[in-house]
N, C-alpha and C positions, 0 to 999 in steps of 0.2 A: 433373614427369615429362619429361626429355628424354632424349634418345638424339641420338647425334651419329654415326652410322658408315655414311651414304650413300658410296657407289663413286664418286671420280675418275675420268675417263679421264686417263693418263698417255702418252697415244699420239703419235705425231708425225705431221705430212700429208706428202706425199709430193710434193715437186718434180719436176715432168720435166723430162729429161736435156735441154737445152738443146743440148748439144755434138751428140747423134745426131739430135735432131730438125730442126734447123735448118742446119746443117752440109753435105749429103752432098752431093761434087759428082762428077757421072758425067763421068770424067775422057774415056773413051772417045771420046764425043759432041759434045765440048764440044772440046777443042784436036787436031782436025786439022793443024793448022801448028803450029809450033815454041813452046812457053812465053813466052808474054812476060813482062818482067824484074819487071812489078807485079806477079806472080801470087805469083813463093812468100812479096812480104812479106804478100800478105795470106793467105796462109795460116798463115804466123806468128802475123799479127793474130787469128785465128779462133781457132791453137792458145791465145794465148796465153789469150782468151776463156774459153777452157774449164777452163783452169787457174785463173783467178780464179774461176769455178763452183764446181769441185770444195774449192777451199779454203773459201769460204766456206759451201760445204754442210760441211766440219768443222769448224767456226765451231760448226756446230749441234750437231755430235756432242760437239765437246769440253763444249756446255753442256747437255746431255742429263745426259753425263757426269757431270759437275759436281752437276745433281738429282740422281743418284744418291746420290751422296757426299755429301748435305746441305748443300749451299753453295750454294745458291740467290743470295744475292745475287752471287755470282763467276759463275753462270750467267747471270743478268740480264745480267751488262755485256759478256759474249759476245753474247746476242742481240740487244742495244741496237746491238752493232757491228754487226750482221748486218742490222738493220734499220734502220741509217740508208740501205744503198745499195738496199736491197727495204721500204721500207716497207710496202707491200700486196701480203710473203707468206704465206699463209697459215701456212703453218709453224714461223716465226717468232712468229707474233705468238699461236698457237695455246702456245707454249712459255714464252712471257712471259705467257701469266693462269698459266702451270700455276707460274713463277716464283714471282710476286706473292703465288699465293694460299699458297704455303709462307713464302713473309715475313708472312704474318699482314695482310695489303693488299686486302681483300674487295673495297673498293672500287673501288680498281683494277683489278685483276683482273675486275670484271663490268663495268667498263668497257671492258675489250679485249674481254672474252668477247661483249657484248651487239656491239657492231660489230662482229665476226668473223659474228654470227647475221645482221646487216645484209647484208655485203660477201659472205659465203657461204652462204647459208640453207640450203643441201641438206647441211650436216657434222652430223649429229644428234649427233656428241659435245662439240661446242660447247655445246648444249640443258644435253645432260645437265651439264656443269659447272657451267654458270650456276645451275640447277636445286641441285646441292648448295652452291654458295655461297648462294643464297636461304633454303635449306634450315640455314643454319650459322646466319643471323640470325633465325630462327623467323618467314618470310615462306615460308610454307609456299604458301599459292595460287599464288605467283608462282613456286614451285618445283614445283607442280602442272602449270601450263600449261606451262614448259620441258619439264619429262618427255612432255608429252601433243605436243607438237610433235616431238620427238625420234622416239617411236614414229611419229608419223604419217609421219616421211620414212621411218624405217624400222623395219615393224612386227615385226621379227623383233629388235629391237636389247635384247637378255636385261639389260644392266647398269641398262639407265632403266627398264625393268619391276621391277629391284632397288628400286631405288630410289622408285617409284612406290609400290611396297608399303609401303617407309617412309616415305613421305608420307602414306600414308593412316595407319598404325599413328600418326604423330605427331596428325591432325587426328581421330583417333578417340580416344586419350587426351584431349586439349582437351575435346572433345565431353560424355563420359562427369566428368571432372573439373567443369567447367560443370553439368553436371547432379546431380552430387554438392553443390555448395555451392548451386542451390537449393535440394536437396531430398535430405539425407542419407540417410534411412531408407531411400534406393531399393538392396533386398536386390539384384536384380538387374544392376543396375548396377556395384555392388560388386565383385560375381563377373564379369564382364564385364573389369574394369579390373583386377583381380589376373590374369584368367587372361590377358589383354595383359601385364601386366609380367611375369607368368610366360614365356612366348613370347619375352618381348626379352632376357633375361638373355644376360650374357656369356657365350661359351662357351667352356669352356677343352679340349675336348676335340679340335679342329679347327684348324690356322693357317689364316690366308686365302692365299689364291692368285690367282697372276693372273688375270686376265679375258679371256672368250673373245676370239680377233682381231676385232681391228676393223675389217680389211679388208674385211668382209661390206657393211659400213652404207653404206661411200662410196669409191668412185675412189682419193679423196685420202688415206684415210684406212691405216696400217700399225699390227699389231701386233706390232712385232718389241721396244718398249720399253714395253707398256704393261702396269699393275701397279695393284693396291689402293690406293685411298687413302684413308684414313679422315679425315673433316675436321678431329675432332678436335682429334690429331696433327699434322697437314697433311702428311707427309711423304712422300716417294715412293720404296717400296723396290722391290727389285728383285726382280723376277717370280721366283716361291716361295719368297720369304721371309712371314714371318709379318707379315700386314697388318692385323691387328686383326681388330674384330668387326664383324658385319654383323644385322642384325637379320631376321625372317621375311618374307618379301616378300611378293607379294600374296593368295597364298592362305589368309595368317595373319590381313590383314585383312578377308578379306569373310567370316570364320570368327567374329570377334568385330565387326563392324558393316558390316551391310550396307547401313545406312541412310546411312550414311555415304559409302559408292561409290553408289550410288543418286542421292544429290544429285550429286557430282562428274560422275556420266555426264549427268545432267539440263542441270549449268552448262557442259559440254562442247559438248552440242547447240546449247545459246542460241549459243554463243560461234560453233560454225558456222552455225546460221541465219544471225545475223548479221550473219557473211562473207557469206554468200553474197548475202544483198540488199544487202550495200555492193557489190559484184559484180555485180552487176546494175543500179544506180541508175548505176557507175561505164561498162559496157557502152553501156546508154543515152545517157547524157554525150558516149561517144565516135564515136555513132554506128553502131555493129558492131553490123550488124543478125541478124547471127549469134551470136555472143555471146549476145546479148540472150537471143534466140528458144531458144537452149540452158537457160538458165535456168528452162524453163515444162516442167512435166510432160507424159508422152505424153495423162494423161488429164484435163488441166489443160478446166476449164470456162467457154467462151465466155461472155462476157456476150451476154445474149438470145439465147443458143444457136444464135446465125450461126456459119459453116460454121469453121473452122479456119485455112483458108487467107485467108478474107476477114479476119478477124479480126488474121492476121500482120500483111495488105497494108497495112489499117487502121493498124496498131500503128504498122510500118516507115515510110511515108510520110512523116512531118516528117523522119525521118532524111536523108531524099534532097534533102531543100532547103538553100540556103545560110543561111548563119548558125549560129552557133555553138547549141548546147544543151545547158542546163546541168541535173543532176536530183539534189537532195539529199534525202538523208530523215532525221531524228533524231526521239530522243521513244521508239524503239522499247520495246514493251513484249512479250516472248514469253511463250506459255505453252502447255503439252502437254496434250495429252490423245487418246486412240484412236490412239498414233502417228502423230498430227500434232501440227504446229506451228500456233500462228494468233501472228498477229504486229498488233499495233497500233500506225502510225505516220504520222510530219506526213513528207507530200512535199511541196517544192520545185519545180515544176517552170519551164522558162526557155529562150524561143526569141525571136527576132525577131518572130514571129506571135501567142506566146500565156505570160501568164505567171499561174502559178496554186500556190494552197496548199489540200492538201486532206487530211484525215485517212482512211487509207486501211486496211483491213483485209486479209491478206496470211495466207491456208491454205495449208500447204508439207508433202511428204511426202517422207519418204527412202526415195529408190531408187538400189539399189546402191552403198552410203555416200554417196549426194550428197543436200543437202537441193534440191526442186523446187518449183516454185510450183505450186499445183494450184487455187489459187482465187484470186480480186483485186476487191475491190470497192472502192467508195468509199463511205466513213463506216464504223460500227461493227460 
C-alpha cells in the first residue's frame, strides 16, 4: 500500500533589494562644496552594481521559468550560474533542490535541502521538502520529524499539516498491514485498512490547486510561484492547473488510528525532553547561570527543602570560578506518565575542582509548551 501525493512547496525566497538598501546617499547634507571628480564614477560603480543584481535576479526568473516548462535541467544550469557568484543564497539554492528533485536526484536534492535547514533553520518550507523527499523513499519518521519542525517554526503552516496527515495515513497502513500478517483473522482491522484505502482513493472529481501563500511562514519566503507538487510526477505546474491527488490529511487519520498519533505525540515529547536537557547540560557547560536557572520549574523541588534562592546560590557558584566546565549526559531513558516526564541518565560532570559520574533521575513537567525540570535527584 503506498500513496505518493505529499505537497512540494514550489515557492521562491525572496532577496532584498540590495540597490535601495545600501545605496542612498543624502545628497543634501553630504556635498556642500562643489562634486568632486571621483564621485559620479562611483556612482556609476554603484549603478552599475545594481544592474548586475537585477540581472542576476532574472537569472532566477528565467530558471523559475524554465521549472515551469519542464526543463529542469536547463533550469539547473541558470541557477548553477547564479550560484557560483551567491553561493549562500538562499533562493538560489532553495530552487536547485526544487531542480534536483524534478531530475529524479533525491539525493541531491536533500542534500541541499538539509544544509538550507542548517544555514536557515527558521524557512519551514525547507522542512516540509525534505519531509516529502523522505517521504518518496518510505522514511517515513524522518519525514515525520521534518513536518513536526516545520509546524513548530510555523504553527499555522496548512501544506506540512497536509502532509502530516499523510504521514500518519502511510505509518497507519504499515501498522494495520503488520498486523494483518501476524494475525489475519483480525475482522477489525480489516475494516480499518479498507476504510483507509477507501479515504485515499484518487479523486477525480477535483484538480488540485495552488497552495495557500507562503509569505505567512517566513520573511523570506513569496507565493507569487508556488503550486502542487505531487512527488510521484515530480513536476511543477503552474498555479491552477491540475496537480494531481492529494490524499485526507489529518483528520482522516486520527478517524481510522488513533493509536498511531498517540505514539507520534508520545515520540515528539521524548525528542523535546530531550532537547531540552541537552539544553540545559549545554547552559551549564557554558556557565549561564540564567539559562541554566530557566530550565527548573516555578515549582521545581529543592533537595532537603532549602529555600530556593539558597539553593540557586548553591547551584551557580562553581559557575563563578575560573576554569573551564564541562557537563555531559547520555544513556537517557524517558518515560510518561500523570503528564510528566522522568528521565533516567549518566552525567558527566568536569571542573578544575571536582570530577564525577553519577546516574541521575530528572521529573520534568510542561508548562506553556516548554518541557521544566521539576524534580532532580541522584540515582534511581
Amino acid at each position: 500500500m503506498v500513496w505518493t501525493h505529499f505537497l512540494l512547496e514550489s515557492v521562491g525566497l525572496v532577496t532584498p533589494n540590495c540597490c535601495i538598501g545600501k545605496y542612498t546617499i543624502p545628497m543634501h547634507s553630504n556635498f556642500p562644496m562643489p562634486m568632486p571628480a571621483s564621485l559620479p564614477a562611483l556612482i556609476v560603480g554603484l549603478l552599475l552594481g545594481c544592474s548586475s543584481f537585477f540581472a542576476t535576479s532574472d537569472t532566477l526568473s528565467d530558471a523559475q521559468r524554465l521549472m515551469r516548462q519542464g526543463q529542469p535541467a536547463h533550469a539547473l544550469e541558470k541557477v548553477d550560474a547564479y550560484l557560483a557568484s551567491k553561493p549562500s543564497d538562499a533562493q538560489g539554492r532553495f530552487l536547485k533542490g526544487l531542480a534536483l528533485t524534478e531530475m529524479g536526484k533525491p539525493q541531491e536534492a536533500i542534500a541541499v535541502f538539509s544544509k538550507l535547514t542548517e544555514d536557515y533553520p527558521e524557512l519551514p518550507e525547507t522542512y516540509n521538502n525534505l519531509a516529502v523527499l523522505y517521504a518518496q523513499q518510505k522514511q517515513y519518521d524522518k519525514a515525520r520529524t521534518a513536518l513536526e519542525m516545520a509546524i513548530r517554526i510555523h504553527p499555522g503552516y496548512a501544506t506540512a499539516y497536509d502532509n502530516l496527515g499523510d504521514v500518519y495515513a502511510m505509518l497507519s497502513g504499515q501498522a494495520y498491514d503488520k498486523a494483518l500478517q501476524l494475525d489475519p483473522s483480525r475482522r477489525v482491522t480489516q475494516s480499518k485498512l479498507a476504510r483507509l484505502r477507501e479515504l485515499n482513493k484518487p479523486s477525480t472529481s477535483s484538480p488540485g490547486v495552488a497552495m495557500r501563500p507562503a509569505g505567512e511562514t517566513s520573511s523570506r519566503m513569496t507565493s507569487t510561484e508556488q503550486a502542487v507538487m505531487p512527488v510521484a510526477t515530480a513536476s511543477v505546474p503552474a498555479a491552477g492547473e491540475p496537480a494531481g491527488k492529494s490524499i485526507t490529511a489529518l483528520a482522516a487519520a486520527t478517524e481510522t488510528d488513533k493509536s498511531v498519533q498517540q505514539a507520534t505525540l508520545a515520540a515528539t515529547d521524548e525528542r523535546a525532553v530531550t532537547k531540552t536537557l541537552q539544553g540545559w547540560a549545554s547552559a551549564w557547560s557554558r556557565k549561564d547561570a540564567k539559562a541554566y536557572l530557566a530550565y527548573y520549574a516555578a515549582d521545581f523541588r529543592t533537595p532537603r527543602g532549602i529555600p530556593r534562592k539558597a539553593w540557586e546560590s548553591e547551584r551557580t557558584r562553581p559557575m563563578s570560578k575560573p576554569g573551564k566546565l564541562q557537563v555531559e549526559i547520555e544513556d537517557l531513558q524517558v518515560s510518561f506518565a500523570d503528564d510528566k516526564a522522568t528521565v533516567k541518565l549518566l552525567q558527566h560532570y568536569s571542573s578544575p575542582y571536582l570530577k564525577s559520574t553519577v546516574t541521575k533521575t530528572i521529573v520534568l513537567v510542561k508548562s506553556r509548551g516548554r518541557w521544566l525540570i521539576q524534580q532532580e535527584r541522584i540515582g534511581g
